[in-house]
LUMDREN-336667 format. One record per residue (C-alpha): residue in one letter; x, y, z. Coordinates in nm, 3 decimals, padded with zeros to 5 digits. Example, Ala and Ser with C-alpha at 12.3 -4.5 7.8 and 13.67 -1.06 7.14 Angstrom:
! residues 2
A:01.230:-00.450:00.780;
S:01.367:-00.106:00.714;
END
This chain:
! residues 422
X:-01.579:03.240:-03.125;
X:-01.294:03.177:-03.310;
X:-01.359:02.745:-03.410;
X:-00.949:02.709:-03.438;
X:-00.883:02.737:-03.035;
X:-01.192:02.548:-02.937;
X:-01.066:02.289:-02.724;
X:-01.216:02.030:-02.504;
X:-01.032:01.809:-02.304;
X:-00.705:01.838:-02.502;
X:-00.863:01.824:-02.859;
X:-00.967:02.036:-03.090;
X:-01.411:02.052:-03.136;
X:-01.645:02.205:-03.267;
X:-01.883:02.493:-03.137;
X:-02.202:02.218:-03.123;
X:-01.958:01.990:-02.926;
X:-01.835:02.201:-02.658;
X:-02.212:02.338:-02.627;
X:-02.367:01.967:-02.597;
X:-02.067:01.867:-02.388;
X:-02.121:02.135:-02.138;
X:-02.498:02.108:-02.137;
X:-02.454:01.736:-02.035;
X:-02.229:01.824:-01.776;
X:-02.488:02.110:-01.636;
X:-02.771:01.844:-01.693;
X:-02.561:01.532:-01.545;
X:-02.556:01.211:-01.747;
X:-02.772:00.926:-01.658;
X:-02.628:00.641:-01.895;
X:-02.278:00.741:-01.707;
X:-02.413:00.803:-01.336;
X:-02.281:01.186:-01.354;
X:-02.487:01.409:-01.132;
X:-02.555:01.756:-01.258;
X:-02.283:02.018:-01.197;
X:-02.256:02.376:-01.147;
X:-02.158:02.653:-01.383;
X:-01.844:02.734:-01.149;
X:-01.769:02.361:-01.140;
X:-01.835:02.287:-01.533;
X:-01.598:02.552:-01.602;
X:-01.311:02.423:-01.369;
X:-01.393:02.060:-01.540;
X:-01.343:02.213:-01.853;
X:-01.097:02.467:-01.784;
X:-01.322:02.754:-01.929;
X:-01.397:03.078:-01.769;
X:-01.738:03.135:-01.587;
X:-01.848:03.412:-01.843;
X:-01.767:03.143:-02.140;
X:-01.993:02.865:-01.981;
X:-02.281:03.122:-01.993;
X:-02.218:03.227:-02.345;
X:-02.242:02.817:-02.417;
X:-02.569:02.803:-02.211;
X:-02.660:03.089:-02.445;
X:-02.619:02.852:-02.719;
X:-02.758:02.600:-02.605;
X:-03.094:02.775:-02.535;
X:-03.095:02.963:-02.842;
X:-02.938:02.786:-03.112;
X:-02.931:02.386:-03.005;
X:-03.246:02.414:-02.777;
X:-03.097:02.151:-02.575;
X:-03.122:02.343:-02.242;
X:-03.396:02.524:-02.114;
X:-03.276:02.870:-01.895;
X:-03.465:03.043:-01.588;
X:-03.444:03.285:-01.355;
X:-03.088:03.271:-01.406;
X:-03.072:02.886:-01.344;
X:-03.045:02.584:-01.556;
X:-03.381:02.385:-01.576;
X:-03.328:02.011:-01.437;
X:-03.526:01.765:-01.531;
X:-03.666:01.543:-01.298;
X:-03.412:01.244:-01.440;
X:-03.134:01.482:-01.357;
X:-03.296:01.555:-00.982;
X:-03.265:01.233:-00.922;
X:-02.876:01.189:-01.029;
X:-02.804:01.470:-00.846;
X:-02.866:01.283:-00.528;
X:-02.593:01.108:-00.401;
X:-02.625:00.715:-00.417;
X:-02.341:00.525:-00.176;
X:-02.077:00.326:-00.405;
X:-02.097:-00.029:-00.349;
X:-02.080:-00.399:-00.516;
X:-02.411:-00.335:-00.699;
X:-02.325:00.043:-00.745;
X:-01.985:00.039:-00.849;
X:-01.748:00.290:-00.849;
X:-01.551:00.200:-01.153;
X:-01.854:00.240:-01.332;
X:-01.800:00.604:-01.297;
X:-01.649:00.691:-01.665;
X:-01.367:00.916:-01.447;
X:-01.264:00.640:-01.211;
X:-01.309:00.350:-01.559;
X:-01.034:00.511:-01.736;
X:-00.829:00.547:-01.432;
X:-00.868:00.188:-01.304;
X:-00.729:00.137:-01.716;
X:-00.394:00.302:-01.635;
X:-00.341:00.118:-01.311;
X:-00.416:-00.244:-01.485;
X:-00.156:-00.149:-01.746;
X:00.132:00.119:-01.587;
X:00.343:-00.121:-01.524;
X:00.473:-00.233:-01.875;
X:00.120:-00.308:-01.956;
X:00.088:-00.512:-01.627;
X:-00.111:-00.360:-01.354;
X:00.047:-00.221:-01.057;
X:00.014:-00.459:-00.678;
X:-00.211:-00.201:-00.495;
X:-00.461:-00.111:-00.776;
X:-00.763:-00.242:-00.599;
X:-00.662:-00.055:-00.268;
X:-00.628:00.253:-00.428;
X:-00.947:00.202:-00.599;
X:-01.125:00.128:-00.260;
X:-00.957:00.441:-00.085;
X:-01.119:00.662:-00.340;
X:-01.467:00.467:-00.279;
X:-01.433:00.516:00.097;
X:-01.385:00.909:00.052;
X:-01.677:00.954:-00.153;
X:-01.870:00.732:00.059;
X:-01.769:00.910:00.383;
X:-01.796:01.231:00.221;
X:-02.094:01.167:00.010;
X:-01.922:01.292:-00.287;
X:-01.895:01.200:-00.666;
X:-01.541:01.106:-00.784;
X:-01.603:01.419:-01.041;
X:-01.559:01.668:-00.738;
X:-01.220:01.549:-00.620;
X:-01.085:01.674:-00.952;
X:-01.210:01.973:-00.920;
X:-00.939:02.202:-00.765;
X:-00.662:02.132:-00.557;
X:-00.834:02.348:-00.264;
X:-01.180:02.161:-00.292;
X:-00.979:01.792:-00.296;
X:-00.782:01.895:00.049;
X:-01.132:02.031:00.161;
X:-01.270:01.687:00.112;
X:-01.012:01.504:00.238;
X:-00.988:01.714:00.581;
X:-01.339:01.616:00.619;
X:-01.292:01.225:00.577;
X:-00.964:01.252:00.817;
X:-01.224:01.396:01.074;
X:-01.472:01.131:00.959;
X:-01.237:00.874:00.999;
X:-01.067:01.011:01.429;
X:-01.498:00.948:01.497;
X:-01.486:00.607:01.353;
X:-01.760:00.737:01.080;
X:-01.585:00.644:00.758;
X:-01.741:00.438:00.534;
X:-01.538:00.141:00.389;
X:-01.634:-00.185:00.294;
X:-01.555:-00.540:00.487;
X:-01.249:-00.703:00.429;
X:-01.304:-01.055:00.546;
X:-01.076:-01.148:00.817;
X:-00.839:-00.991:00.735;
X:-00.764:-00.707:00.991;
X:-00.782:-00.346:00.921;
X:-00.564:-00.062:01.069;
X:-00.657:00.087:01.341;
X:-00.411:00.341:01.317;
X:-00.534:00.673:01.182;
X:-00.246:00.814:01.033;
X:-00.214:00.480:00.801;
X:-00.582:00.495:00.761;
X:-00.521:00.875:00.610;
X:-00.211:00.785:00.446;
X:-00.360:00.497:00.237;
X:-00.642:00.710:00.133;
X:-00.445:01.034:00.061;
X:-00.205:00.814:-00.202;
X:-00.513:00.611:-00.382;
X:-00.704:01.035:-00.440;
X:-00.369:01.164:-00.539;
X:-00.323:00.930:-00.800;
X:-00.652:00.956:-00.938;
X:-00.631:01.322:-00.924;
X:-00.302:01.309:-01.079;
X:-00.430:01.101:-01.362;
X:-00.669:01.366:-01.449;
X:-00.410:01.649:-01.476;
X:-00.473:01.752:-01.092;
X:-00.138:01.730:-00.922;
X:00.080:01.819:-00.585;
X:00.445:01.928:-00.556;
X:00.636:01.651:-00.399;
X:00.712:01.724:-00.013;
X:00.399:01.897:00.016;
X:00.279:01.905:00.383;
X:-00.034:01.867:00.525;
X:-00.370:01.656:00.482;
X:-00.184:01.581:00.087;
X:00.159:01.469:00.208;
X:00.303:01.151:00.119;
X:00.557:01.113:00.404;
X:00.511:00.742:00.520;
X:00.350:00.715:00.854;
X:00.644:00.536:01.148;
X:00.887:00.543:00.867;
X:01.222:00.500:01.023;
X:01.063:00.463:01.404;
X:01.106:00.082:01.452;
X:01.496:00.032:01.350;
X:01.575:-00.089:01.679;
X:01.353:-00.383:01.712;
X:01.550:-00.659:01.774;
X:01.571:-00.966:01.979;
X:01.946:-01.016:02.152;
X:02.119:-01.330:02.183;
X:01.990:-01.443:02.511;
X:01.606:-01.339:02.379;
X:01.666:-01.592:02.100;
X:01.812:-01.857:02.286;
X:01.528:-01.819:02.521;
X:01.279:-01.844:02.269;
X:01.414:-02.137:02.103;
X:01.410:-02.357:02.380;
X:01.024:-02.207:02.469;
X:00.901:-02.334:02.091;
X:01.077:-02.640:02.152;
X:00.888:-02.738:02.447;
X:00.553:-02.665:02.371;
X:00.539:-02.695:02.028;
X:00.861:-02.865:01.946;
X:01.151:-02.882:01.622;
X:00.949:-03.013:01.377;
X:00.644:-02.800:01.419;
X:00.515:-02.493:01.185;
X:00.589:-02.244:01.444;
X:00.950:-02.346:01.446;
X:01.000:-02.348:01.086;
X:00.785:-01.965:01.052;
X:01.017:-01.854:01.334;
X:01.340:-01.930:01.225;
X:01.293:-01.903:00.856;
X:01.129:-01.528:00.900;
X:01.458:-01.466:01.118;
X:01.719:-01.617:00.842;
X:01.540:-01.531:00.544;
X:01.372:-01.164:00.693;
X:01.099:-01.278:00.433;
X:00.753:-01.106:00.452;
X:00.444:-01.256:00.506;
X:00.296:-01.327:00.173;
X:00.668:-01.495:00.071;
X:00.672:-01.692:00.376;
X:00.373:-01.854:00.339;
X:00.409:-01.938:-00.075;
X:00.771:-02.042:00.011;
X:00.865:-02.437:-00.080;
X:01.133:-02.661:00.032;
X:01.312:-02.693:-00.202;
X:01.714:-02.625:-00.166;
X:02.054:-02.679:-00.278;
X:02.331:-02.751:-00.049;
X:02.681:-02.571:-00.024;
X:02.959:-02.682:00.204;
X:03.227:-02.461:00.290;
X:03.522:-02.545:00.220;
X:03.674:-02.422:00.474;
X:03.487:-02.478:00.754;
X:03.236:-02.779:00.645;
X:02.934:-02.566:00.768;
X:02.658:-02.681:00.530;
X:02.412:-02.390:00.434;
X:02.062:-02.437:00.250;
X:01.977:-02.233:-00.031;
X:01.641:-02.151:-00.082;
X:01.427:-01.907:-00.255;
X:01.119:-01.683:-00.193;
X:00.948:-01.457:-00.407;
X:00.844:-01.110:-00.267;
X:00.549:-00.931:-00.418;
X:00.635:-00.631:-00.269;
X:00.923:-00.603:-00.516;
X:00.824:-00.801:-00.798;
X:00.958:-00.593:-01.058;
X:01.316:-00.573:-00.908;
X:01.469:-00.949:-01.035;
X:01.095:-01.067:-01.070;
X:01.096:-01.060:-00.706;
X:01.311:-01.347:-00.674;
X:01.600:-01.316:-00.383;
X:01.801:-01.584:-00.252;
X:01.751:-01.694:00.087;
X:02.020:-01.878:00.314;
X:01.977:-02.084:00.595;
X:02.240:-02.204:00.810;
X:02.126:-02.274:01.154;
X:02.154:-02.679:01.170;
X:01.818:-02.717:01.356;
X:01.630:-02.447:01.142;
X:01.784:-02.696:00.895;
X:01.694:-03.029:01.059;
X:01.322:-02.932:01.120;
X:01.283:-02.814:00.722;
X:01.431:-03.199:00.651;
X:01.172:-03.359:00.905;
X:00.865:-03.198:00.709;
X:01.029:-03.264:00.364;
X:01.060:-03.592:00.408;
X:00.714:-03.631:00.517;
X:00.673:-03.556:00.185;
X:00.556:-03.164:00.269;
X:00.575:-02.880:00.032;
X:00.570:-02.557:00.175;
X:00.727:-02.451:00.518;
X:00.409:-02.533:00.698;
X:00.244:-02.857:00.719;
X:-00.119:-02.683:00.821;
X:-00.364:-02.761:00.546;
X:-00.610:-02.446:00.655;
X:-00.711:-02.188:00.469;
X:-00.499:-01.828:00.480;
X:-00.720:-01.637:00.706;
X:-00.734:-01.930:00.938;
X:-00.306:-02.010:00.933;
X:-00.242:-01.662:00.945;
X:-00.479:-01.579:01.288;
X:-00.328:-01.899:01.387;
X:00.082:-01.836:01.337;
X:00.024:-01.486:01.461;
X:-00.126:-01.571:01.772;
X:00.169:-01.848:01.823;
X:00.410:-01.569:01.767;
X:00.227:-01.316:02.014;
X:00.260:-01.617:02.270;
X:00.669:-01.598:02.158;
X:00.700:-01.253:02.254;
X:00.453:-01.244:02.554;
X:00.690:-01.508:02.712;
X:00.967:-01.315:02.667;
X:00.804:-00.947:02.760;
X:00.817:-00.834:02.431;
X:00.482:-00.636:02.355;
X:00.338:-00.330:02.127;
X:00.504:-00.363:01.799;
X:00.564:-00.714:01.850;
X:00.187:-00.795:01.925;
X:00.081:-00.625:01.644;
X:00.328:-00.722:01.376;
X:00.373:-01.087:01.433;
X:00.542:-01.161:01.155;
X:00.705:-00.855:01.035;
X:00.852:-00.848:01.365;
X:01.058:-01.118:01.207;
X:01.207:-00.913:00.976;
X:01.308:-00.669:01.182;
X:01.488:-00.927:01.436;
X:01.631:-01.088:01.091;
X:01.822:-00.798:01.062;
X:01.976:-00.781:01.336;
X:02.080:-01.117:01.364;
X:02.259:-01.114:01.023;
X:02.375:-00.782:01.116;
X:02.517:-00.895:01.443;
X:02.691:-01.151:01.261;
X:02.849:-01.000:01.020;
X:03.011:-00.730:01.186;
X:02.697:-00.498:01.071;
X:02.794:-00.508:00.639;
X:02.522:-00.368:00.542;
X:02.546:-00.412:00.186;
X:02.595:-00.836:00.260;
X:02.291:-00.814:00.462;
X:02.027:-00.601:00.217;
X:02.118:-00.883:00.006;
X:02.072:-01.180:00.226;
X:01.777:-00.985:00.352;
X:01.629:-00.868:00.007;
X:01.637:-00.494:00.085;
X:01.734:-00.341:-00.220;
X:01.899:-00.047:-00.091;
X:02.132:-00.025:00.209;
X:02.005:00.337:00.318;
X:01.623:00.124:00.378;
X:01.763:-00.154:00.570;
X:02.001:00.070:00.778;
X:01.701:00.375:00.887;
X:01.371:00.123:00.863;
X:01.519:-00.258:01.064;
X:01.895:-00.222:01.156;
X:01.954:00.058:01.371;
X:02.323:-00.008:01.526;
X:02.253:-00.083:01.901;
X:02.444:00.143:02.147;
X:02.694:-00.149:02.241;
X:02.779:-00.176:01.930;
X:02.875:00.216:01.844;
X:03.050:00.174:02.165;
X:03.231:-00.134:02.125;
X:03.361:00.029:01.769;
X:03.450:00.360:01.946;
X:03.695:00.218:02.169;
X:03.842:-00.033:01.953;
X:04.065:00.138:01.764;
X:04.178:-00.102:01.547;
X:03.832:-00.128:01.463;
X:03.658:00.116:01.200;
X:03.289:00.111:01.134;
X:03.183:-00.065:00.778;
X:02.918:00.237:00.754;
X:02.874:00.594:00.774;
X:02.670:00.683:01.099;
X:02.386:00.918:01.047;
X:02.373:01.229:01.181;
END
């Protein structure tokens, strides 16, 4: 062979290093946990034809006598028996042990500027599920496109017969919807796979597409004027102003915060006073992780309702620090706060994706209170909201309600501040 275009992953090498490199990878590698692959698979991993994996075994029998060759098979050790059985990924087996998934967890602690990226240990976990489920090595997703979807069709059928394998979370709750379930795990492989050179055209349908799951679907959640009124005087009687379910209420409203920045937000505030009105307004801050590297995640948060206002003032001066005076721990708050806000909507016969999005409900109703207010500006809004674009706010929380478009149809002194989708 010719030694100037032998290449192995990338770089040149020499004839004794592609024949020991493909050797280990027919004999699997104990110190690295690699089961023993297949010629047809070595030569995908390596990019080689079939016919020049056998002229390396060749070598490797003859020449290196690292390999041992019989009836047409590769001799296995008994070490390399044993690795080829698969052994379930868990907290004493771990999966970023594997030297593939090692130098991928590397590039999610550092893609971001050398910072890693928010979901690296989800993605990580996905991948750990599929193999688990699947009882497959991380090697084999990597393998070809066609054997990844393969793999993956089998864990989404796993996963409809509640078989997949995936490790406890604590309290905190896991989907139950299958589609996010398959979504989640389908982003985590494709990055991996993408990390190792194996990629998918963007828009690509099927078991590998990336199309977000009830994207767009709950725009028109809302709460109306009279719903709000109603459920301010219901908090106010059983768990009254100055309580942490009026505060998390009100505050998710004005600020359409999320959950994580509702719960580390202080209060601390500034004052402004119009000057032409005299309608004070709090200013207040909260830090979103979800876009943490858009203005460090900082947006600007305004609260003008005077009892929103008044019941912030009670707690401060009790010498309080967050929004919430509860001292327990997050699992415990957060089943408590979303079973107060369950009890919110129950009362006022709001149920489905109110009962299961407590809180984010909030966000969405946030929207369309600021967007009832002011006339629907959606630009003044995705920035009293922190959305950072208009076109997310607009399809994914503030879907103009049909009095609305009607009310601006036949007012014609009135023109709409936005372009209505088709």
């Amino acid at each position: 062979m010719n030694k100037t275009r032998m290449r192995l992953y990338g770089k040149n090498a020499t004839e004794e290093e592609v024949t020991r490199e493909v050797s280990r990878l027919l004999l699997g590698d104990w110190e690295r946990r690699q089961s023993p692959m297949s010629v047809t698979d070595t030569a995908r991993m390596l990019g080689y034809a079939r016919t020049t994996i056998y002229d390396y075994i060749k070598k490797a029998v003859e020449k290196y006598h690292i390999l041992e060759y019989k009836d047409g098979k590769v001799v296995l050790p008994e070490s390399s028996k044993q690795l080829a059985k698969f052994r379930q990924f868990d907290k004493n087996h771990e999966i970023v042990n594997d030297p593939l998934v090692e130098e991928w967890k590397q590039d999610l602690m550092t893609r971001r500027n050398g910072e890693p990226i928010s979901t690296w240990k989800t993605r990580i976990l996905s991948v750990e599920s599929v193999c688990n489920t699947c009882m497959v090595h991380p090697r084999d997703l990597v393998i070809s496109q066609r054997q990844t979807e393969k793999i993956l069709k089998n864990y989404a059928e796993m996963c409809r017969e509640g078989k997949a394998v995936k490790r406890p979370c604590g309290a905190k709750k896991i989907s139950d919807d299958i589609r996010n379930i398959i979504y989640q795990k389908v982003q985590g492989v494709r990055d991996f796979c993408g990390f190792h050179g194996l990629v998918w055209k963007r828009g690509v349908g099927g078991i590998m597409s990336q199309k977000v799951p009830n994207h767009a679907k709950y725009a028109d959640k809302r709460l109306t004027d009279e719903e709000l009124e109603r459920a301010d005087m219901f908090i106010k009687e059983k768990w009254g102003l100055d309580s942490d379910v009026y505060r998390w209420f009100w505050i998710g409203i004005e600020t359409c915060a999320r959950f994580s920045a509702l719960y580390a937000m202080n209060l601390d505030y500034t004052i402004h006073v119009s000057q032409k009105s005299g309608k004070m307004t709090y200013i207040m801050t909260a830090h979103e992780k979800k876009t943490k590297y858009i203005k460090n995640g900082k947006w600007f948060k305004y609260i003008t309702r005077p009892d929103t206002q008044r019941s912030i003032d009670l707690l401060k001066s009790r010498g309080g620090k967050r929004i919430y005076e509860s001292g327990q721990f997050y699992s415990c708050f957060a089943a408590k706060i979303s079973a107060s806000m369950k009890e919110i909507y129950t009362f006022l016969g709001k149920t489905e994706y109110f009962d299961s999005h407590p809180t984010h409900a909030l966000r969405h109703i946030g929207a369309h209170y600021w967007l009832a207010k002011k006339d629907y500006n959606y630009g003044l809004v995705a920035m009293i909201g922190g959305w950072n674009t208009i076109d997310e706010l607009r399809r994914s929380y503030g879907e103009m309600p049909p009095e609305k478009v009607l009310e601006m149809i036949e007012d014609d002194s009135k023109s709409a501040p936005i372009q209505l989708l088709h």
